[in-house]
C-alpha positions in Angstrom: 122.3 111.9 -23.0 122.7 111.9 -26.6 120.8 110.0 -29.3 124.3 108.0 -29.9 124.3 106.8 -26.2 120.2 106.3 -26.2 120.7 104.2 -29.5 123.3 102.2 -27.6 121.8 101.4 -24.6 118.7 100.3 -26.9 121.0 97.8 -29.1 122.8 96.7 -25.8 119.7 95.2 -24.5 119.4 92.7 -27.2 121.9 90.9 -25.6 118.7 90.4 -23.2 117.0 88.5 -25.8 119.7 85.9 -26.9 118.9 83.3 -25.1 115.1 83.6 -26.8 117.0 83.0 -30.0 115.9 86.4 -31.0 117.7 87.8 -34.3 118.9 91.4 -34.5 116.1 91.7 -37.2 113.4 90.5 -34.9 114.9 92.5 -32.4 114.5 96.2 -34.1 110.8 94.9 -35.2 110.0 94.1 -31.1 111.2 97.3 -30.7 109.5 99.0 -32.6 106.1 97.8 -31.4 107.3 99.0 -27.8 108.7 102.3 -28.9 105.6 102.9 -30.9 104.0 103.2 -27.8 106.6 104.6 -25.3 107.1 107.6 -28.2 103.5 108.0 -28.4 103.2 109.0 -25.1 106.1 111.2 -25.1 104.8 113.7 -28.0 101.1 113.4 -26.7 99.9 111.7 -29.6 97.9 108.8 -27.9 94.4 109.7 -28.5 94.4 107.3 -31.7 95.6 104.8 -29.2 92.5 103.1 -27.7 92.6 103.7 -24.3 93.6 100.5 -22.1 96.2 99.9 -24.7 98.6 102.5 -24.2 102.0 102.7 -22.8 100.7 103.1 -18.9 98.8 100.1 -19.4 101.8 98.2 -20.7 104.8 99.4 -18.4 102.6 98.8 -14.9 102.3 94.7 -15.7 105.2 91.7 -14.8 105.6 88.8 -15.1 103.0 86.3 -17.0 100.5 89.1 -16.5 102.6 91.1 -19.0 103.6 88.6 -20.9 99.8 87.5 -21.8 98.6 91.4 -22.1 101.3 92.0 -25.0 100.1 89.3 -26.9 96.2 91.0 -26.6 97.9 94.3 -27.2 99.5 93.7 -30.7 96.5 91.9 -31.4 94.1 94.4 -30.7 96.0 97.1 -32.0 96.6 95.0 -35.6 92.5 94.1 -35.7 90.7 97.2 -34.1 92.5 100.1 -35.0 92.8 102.2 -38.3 95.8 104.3 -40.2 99.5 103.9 -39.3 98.5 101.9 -36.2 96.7 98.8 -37.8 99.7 99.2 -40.3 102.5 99.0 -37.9 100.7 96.4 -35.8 98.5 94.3 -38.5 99.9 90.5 -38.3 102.2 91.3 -35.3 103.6 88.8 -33.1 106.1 88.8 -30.3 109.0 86.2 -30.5 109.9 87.2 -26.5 109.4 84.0 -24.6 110.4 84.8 -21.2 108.4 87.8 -19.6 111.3 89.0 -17.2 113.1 89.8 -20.7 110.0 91.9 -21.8 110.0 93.4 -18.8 113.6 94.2 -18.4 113.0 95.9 -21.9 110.0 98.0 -21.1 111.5 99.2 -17.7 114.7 100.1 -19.6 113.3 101.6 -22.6 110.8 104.0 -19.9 114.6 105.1 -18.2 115.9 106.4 -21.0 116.3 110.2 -21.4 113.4 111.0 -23.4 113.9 114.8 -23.2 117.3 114.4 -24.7 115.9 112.2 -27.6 112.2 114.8 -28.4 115.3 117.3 -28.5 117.4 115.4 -31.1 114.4 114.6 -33.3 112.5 110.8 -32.1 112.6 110.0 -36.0 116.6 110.4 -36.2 116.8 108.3 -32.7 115.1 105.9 -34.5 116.6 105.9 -38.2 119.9 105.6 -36.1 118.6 102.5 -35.0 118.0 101.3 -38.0 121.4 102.1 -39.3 122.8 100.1 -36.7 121.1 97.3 -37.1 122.4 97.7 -41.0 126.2 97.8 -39.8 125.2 94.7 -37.8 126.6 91.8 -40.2 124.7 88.8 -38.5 121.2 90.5 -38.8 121.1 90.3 -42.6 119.7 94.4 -42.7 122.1 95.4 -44.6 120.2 94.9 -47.8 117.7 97.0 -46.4 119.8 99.8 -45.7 121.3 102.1 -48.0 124.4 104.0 -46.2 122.8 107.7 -45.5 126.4 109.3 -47.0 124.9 107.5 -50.7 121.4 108.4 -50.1 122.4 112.5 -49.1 124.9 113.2 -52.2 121.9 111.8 -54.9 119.2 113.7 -52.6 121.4 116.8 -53.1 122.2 116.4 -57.0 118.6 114.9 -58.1 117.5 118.2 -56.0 113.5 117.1 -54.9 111.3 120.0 -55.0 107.9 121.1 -53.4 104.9 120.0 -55.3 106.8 117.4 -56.7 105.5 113.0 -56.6 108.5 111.6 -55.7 108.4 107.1 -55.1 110.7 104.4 -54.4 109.2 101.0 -55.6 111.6 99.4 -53.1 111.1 101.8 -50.4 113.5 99.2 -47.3 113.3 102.0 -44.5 112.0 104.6 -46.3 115.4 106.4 -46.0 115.4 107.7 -49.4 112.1 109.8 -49.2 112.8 110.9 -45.7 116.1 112.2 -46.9 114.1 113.8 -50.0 111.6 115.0 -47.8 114.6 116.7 -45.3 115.8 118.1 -48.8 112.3 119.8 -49.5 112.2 121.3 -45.7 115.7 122.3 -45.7 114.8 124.7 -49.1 111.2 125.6 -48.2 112.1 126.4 -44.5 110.6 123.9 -42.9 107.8 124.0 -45.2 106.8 127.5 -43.8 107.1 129.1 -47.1 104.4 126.8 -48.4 100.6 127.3 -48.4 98.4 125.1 -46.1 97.2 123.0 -49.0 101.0 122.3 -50.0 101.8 121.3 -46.6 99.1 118.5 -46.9 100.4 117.1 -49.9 104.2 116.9 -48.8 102.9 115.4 -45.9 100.1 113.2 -47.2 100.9 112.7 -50.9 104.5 113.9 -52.1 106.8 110.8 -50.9 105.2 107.0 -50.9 106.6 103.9 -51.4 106.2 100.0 -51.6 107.8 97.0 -49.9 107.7 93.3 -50.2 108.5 92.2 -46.5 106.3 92.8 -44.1 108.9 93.1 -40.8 110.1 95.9 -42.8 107.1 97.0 -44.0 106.5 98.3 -40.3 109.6 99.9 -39.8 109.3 101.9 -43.0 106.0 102.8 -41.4 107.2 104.0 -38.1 110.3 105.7 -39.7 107.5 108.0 -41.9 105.6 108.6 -39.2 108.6 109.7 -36.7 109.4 111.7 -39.3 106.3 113.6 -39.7 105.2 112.0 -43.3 102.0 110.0 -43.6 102.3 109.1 -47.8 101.3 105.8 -49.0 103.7 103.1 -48.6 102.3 99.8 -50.3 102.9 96.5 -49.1 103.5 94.6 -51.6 105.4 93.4 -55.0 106.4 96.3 -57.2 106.9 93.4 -60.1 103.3 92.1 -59.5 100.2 93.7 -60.8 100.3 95.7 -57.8 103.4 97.8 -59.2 101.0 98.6 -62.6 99.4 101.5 -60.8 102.4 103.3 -59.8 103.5 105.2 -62.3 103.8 109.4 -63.5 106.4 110.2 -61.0 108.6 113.3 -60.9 111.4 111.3 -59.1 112.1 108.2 -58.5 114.9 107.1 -56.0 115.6 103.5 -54.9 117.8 100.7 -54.1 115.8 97.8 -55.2 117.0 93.9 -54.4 119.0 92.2 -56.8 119.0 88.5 -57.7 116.7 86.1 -59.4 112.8 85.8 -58.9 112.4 82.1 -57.4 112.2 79.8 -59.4 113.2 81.7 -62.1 109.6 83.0 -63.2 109.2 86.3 -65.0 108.2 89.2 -63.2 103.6 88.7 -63.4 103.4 92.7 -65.3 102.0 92.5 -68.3 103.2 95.8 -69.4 106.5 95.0 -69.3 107.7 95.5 -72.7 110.6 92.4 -72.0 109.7 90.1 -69.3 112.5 88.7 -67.3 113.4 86.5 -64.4 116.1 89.4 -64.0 114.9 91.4 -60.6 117.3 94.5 -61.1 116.2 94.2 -64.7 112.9 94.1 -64.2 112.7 96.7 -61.5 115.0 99.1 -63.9 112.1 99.1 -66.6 109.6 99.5 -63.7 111.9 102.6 -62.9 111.9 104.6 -66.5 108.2 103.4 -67.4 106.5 104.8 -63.6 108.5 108.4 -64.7 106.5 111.0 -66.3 107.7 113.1 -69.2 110.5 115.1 -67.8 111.1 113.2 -64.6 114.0 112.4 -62.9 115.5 109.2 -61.6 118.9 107.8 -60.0 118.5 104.4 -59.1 121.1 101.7 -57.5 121.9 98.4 -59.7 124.2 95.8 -59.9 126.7 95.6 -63.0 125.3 93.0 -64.5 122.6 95.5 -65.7 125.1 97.4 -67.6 126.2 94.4 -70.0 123.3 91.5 -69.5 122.7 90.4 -72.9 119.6 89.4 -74.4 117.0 90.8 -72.8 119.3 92.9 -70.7 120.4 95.0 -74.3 116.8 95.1 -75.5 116.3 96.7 -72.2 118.9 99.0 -72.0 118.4 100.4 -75.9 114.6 101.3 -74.4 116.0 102.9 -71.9 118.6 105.0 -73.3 115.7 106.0 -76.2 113.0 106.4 -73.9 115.4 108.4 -71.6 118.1 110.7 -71.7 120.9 108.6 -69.5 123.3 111.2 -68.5 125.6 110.0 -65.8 126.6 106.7 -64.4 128.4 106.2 -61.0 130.4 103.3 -60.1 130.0 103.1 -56.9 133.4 101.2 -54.7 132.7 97.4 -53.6 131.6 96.8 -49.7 129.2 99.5 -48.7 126.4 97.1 -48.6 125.5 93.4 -49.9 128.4 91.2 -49.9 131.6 92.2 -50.2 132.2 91.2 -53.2 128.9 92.6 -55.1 129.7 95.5 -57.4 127.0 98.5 -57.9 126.1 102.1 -59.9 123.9 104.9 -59.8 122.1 105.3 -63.2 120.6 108.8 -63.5 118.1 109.7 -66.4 115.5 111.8 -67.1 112.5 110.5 -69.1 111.8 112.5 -72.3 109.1 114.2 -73.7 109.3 111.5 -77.2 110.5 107.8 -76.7 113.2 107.7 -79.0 117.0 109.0 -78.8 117.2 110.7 -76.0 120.7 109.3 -74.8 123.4 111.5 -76.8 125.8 110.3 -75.1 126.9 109.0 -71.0 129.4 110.4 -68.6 130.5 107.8 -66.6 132.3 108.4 -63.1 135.2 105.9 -61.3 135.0 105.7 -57.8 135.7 102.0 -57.5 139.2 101.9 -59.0 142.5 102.9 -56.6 139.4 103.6 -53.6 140.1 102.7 -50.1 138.3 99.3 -48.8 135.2 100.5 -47.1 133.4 98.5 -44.1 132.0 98.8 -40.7 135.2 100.1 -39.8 136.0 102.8 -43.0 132.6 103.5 -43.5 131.4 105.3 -46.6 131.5 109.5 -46.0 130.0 112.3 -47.8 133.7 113.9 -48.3 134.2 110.2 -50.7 132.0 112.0 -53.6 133.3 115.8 -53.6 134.7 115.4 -56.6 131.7 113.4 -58.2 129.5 116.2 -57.2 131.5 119.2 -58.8 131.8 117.0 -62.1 128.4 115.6 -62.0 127.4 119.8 -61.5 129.7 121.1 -63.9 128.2 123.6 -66.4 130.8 122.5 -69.0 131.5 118.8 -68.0 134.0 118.8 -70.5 136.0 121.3 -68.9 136.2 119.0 -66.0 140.0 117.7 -65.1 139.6 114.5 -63.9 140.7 111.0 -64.7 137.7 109.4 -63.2 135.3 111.4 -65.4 134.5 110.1 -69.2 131.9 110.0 -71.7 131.1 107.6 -74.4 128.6 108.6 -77.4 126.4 106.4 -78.4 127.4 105.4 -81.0 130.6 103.4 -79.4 128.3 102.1 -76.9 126.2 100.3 -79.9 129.6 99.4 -80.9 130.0 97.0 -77.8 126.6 96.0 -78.3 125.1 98.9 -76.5 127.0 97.6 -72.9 126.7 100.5 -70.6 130.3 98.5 -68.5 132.6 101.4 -69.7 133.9 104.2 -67.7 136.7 102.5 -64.9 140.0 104.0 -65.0 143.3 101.6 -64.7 144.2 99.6 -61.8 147.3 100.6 -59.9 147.4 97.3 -58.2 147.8 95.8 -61.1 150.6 95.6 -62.9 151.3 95.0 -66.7 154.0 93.5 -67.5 154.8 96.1 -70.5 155.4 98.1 -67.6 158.1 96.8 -65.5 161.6 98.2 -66.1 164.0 96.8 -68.1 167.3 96.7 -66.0 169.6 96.6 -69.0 168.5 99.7 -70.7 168.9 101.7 -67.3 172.3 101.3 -66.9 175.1 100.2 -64.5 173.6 101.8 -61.8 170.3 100.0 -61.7 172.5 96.8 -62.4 173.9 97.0 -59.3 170.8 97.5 -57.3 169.4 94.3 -58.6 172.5 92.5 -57.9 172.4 93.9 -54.2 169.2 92.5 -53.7 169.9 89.1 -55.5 172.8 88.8 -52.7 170.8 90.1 -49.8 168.1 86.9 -50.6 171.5 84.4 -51.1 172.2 85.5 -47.8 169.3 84.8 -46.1 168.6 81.4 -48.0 172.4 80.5 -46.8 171.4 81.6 -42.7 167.9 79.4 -42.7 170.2 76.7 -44.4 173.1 76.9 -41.8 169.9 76.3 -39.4 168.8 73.5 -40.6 171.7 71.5 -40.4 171.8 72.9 -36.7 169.0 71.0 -35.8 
């Protein structure tokens, strides 16, 4: 059985929990209290487990009996325990009301092939998990969930390297330092090139994070741990005083919420050089100000960051002179958010002085004349081929391609330093400059247009001659 069929049957029993009123949300989070423990015991890495809590003790009970040790379970585990444990299971409650449901789950989830899944990798079993719950409109995930073809291609260009503090502020999943983290093993094979002490720190230290919600909070949490990493991942408010100590990065990836703090207070950091009720706004100052000199970043915002004004131009001028702002990719509408919510990747480096780093921006098109992309024309690797040999390029301006431009800047202070530049023309839209002019092209096109104007008269003249039929 593969991971794809083991992932299925998992998603297939929340139909179990429907009538419980259970989200897909609270599903993946009941799940992942269960499969903490089932997974646990299938790698041999119970002895932090206390004993009487483990996944023997849980799989042997029915009925009210089970229902009632649970609760204690996620209780005890939350209050008694220490590490990832009390992390995953601080605060934990179930939302299954009717114990032949939790049973049904815990007999299923102990038939599954778990030789098949150890072979696969438990941590990709599990981010697949997550990834469907993402694709699943009604569970609202989505936000969480930046598509793994995005997340791979700025991996692979921002390029992550051993020894290296690498942080997303608005960690979701976690998928972004997992993937960086994959990056690092792929080059360092499997981290067997290292020395012991630099083992410890890509596994202790060299990818943290910090999240707001505390549901997914946890599964950021199990997703490190499946995936061999035990970094710091804060839970909390990156735009609170808690975000003030994280800072001197060497990379910073992220896909941070967008919208409006409630109730339209600023963000409570007082080193924030403009304080706005802006999220993306704030979070994109968090971003170049937690970078040391040198570092890297390619973050995800919406496009209102690129011509806010007001704050949002005081903000990017600091950027562009406290950074150099290489490369801006508009990314095509629908991949995650609503439909209708339109997004880039901004990648910079933070210099070594804070002012006039930003020469000049290369922006890439892949929104305009792109293919509608969904659940069903999901987002692919193969989609940013030609990004990636442009955004490579020794000589970018040796690059042939009509998606690719660069603006100095000095015209973007013309526009009043708006960063909304770089989108090629429409094909579906058409100028009216552009249609032909019949007359100037002769007899022959004439004709044509007369054809057609007596095919319509025709068909006008049938649905008449029906009319008075009936």
């Amino acid at each position: 059985m593969t991971n794809q069929e083991i992932i299925g049957k998992l998603w297939n029993l929340c139909n179990v929990l429907r009538d419980d009123g259970i989200t897909y949300h609270q599903y993946v989070t009941e799940l992942t209290y269960i499969l903490f423990l089932k997974m646990a015991a299938e790698t041999g890495a119970e002895e932090k487990i206390p004993k009487g809590y483990r996944w023997e003790n849980l799989s042997t009970k029915s009925g009210i009996e089970l229902k009632k040790f649970y609760k204690e379970l996620l209780n005890h585990l939350g209050e008694n325990c220490a590490g990832r444990i009390r992390e995953i299971y601080l605060g934990a409650s179930s939302n299954i009301d009717e114990p032949k449901n939790l049973e049904k789950i815990i007999a299923s989830i102990d038939a599954l092939d778990w030789y098949s899944a150890r072979e696969e990798g438990l941590g990709n079993l599990y981010e697949g998990l997550l990834e469907k719950n993402a694709n699943e409109k009604k569970s609202g995930a989505g936000q969480y969930f930046t598509p793994r073809a995005l997340i791979e291609v700025i991996v692979r260009l921002m390029k992550p390297q051993a020894g290296e503090r690498c942080n997303d502020p608005a960690c979701g999943t976690f998928g972004f330092m997992i993937a960086a983290a994959q990056y690092v093993r792929d080059h360092t094979d499997d981290f067997f090139d290292l020395s012991e002490a630099e083992k410890d720190f890509e596994n202790t230290q060299a990818f943290t994070g910090c999240e707001l919600v505390h549901d997914t909070h946890r599964l950021a949490l199990m997703n490190a741990m499946l995936h061999g990493l035990d970094g710091k991942i804060i839970l909390g408010d990156t735009l609170s005083e808690v975000g003030k100590s994280m800072k001197n990065f060497d990379l910073i990836l992220s896909n941070p919420p967008f919208g409006t703090k409630k109730g339209g207070e600023r963000a409570a950091r007082d080193d924030f050089t403009f304080p706005t009720s802006n999220k993306q706004l704030n979070f994109l100052q968090h971003f170049y100000r937690s970078l040391k000199p040198g570092g890297r970043a390619a973050v995800i915002l919406p496009d209102n960051v690129l011509f806010a004004d007001g704050d949002g131009e005081k903000i990017r001028v600091d950027l562009m002179n406290k950074c150099n702002l290489h490369t801006v990719l508009r990314l095509p509408t629908g991949i995650f958010y609503a439909q209708g919510v339109k997004t880039n990747v901004l990648f910079f480096t933070r210099g070594t002085t804070d002012e006039n780093n930003t020469r000049e921006v290369w922006f890439y098109d892949l929104r305009t004349n792109m293919p509608s992309f969904g659940k069903t024309n999901p987002l692919k690797k193969e989609h940013f081929a030609d990004f990636e040999r442009a955004f490579e390029a020794q000589d970018r301006r040796a690059v042939v391609d009509e998606r690719f431009n660069v603006f100095t800047r000095e015209q973007i202070a013309e526009k009043n330093n708006s960063l909304d530049f770089g989108l090629i023309r429409d094909d579906s839209v058409v100028d009216a400059d552009d249609l032909p002019n019949p007359i100037a092209l002769g007899e022959e096109t004439i004709d044509d247009l007369q054809d057609a104007v007596d095919l319509l008269q025709g068909v006008v003249n049938k649905l008449r001659t029906l009319e008075v039929r009936q």
